[in-house]
C-alpha positions as CSV (number, residue, x, y, z in Angstrom):
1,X,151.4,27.3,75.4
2,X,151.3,30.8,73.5
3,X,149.0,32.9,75.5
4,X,149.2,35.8,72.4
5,X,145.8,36.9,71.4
6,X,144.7,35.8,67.9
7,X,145.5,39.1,66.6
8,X,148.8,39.0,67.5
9,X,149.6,35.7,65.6
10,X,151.0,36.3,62.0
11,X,149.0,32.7,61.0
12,X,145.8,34.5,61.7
13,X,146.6,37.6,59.6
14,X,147.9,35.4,57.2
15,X,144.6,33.6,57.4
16,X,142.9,36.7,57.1
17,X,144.7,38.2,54.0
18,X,144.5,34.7,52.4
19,X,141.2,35.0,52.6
20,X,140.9,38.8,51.7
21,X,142.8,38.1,48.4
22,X,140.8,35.7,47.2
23,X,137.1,37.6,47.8
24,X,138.7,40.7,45.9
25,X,139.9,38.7,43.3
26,X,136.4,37.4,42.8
27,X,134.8,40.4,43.4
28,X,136.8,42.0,41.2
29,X,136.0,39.1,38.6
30,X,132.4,39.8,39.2
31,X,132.5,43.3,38.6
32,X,134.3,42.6,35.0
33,X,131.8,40.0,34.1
34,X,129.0,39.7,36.0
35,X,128.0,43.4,37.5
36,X,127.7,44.6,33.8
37,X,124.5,42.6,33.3
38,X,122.7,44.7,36.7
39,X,124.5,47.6,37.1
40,X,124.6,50.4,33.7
41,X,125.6,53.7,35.6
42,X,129.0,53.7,34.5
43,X,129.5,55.9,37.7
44,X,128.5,52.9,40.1
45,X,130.8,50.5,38.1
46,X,133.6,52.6,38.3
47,X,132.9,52.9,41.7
48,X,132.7,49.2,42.4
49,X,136.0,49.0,40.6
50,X,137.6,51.8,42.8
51,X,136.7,49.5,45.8
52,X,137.7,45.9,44.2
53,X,141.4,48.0,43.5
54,X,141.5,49.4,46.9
55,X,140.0,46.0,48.4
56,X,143.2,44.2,46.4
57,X,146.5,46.4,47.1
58,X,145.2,46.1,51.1
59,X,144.6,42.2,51.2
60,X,148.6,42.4,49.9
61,X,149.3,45.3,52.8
62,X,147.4,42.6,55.1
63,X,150.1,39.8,53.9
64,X,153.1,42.0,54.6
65,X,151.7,43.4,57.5
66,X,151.4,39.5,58.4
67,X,155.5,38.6,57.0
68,X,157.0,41.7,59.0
69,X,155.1,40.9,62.5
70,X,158.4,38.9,64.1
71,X,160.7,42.0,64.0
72,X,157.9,44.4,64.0
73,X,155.7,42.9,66.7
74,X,152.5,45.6,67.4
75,X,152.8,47.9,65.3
76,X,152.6,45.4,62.3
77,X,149.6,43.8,64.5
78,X,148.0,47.1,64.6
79,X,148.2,48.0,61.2
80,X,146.9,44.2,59.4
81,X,144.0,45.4,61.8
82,X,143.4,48.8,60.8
83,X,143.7,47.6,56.5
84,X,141.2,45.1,57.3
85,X,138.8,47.9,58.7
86,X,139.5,49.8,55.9
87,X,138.8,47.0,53.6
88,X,135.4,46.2,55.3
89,X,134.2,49.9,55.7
90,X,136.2,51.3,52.2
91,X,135.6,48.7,49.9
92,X,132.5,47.2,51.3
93,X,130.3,50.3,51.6
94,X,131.6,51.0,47.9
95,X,130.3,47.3,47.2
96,X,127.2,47.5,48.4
97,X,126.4,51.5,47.1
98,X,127.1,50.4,43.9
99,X,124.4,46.7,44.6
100,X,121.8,48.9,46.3
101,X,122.3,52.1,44.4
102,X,121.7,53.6,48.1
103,X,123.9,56.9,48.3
104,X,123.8,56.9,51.7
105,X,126.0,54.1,52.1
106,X,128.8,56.5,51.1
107,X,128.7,58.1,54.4
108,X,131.1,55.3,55.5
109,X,133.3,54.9,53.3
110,X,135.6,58.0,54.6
111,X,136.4,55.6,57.9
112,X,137.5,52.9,55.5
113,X,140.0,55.5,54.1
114,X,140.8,56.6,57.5
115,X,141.4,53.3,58.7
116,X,144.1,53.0,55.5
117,X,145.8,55.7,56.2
118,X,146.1,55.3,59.6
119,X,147.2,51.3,59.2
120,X,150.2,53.0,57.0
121,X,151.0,55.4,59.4
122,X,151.0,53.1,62.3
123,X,154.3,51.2,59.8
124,X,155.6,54.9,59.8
125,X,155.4,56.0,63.1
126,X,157.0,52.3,64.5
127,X,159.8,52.5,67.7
């Protein structure tokens, strides 16, 4: 029996980006068709926008994160985390600012961004 935690088993971040992908395809969906009707600031929309993009290229980061983790082992591991941080905290404080029109939400969004740059420098700085 594999005793690996579930973060250290590609099928989980696999899982994980599968699902990823999919919301920030919809999302991003909803924001083209859909957030028009509720939203008019074209600030918030380009901000919802900004975090559907972002929410995207790390859901693919997430699946190569996932396809590298036999030869890279932890550091791979460690990364698919920190993108998925960044994803919840980046993209989903931008989400709900631009729903709630609450400013204050932004005050989070600079961990998300942390969290991405530190998921592609934990690739970089692998042994």
């Amino acid at each position: 029996m594999n005793k690996d935690l579930i973060w250290q088993r590609p099928s989980f971040w696999f899982k994980v980006a599968g699902f990823s992908g999919a919301a920030a395809v919809g999302l991003g969906a909803f924001g083209a068709h859909g957030l028009r009707a509720r939203v008019t600031d074209p600030y918030l929309l380009e901000i919802w926008n900004r975090a559907a993009s972002y929410h995207q290229i790390h859901s693919l980061a997430v699946c190569a994160a996932a396809c590298c983790a036999n030869s890279e082992g932890k550091p791979a591991f460690v990364a698919a985390s920190l993108f998925s941080l960044g994803i919840a905290f980046f993209s989903g404080s931008l989400y709900a600012l631009t729903l709630t029109g609450n400013r204050k939400l932004g005050a989070v969004t600079p961990f998300g961004g942390l969290s991405f740059i530190l998921g592609w420098l934990s690739l970089a700085f692998r042994k």
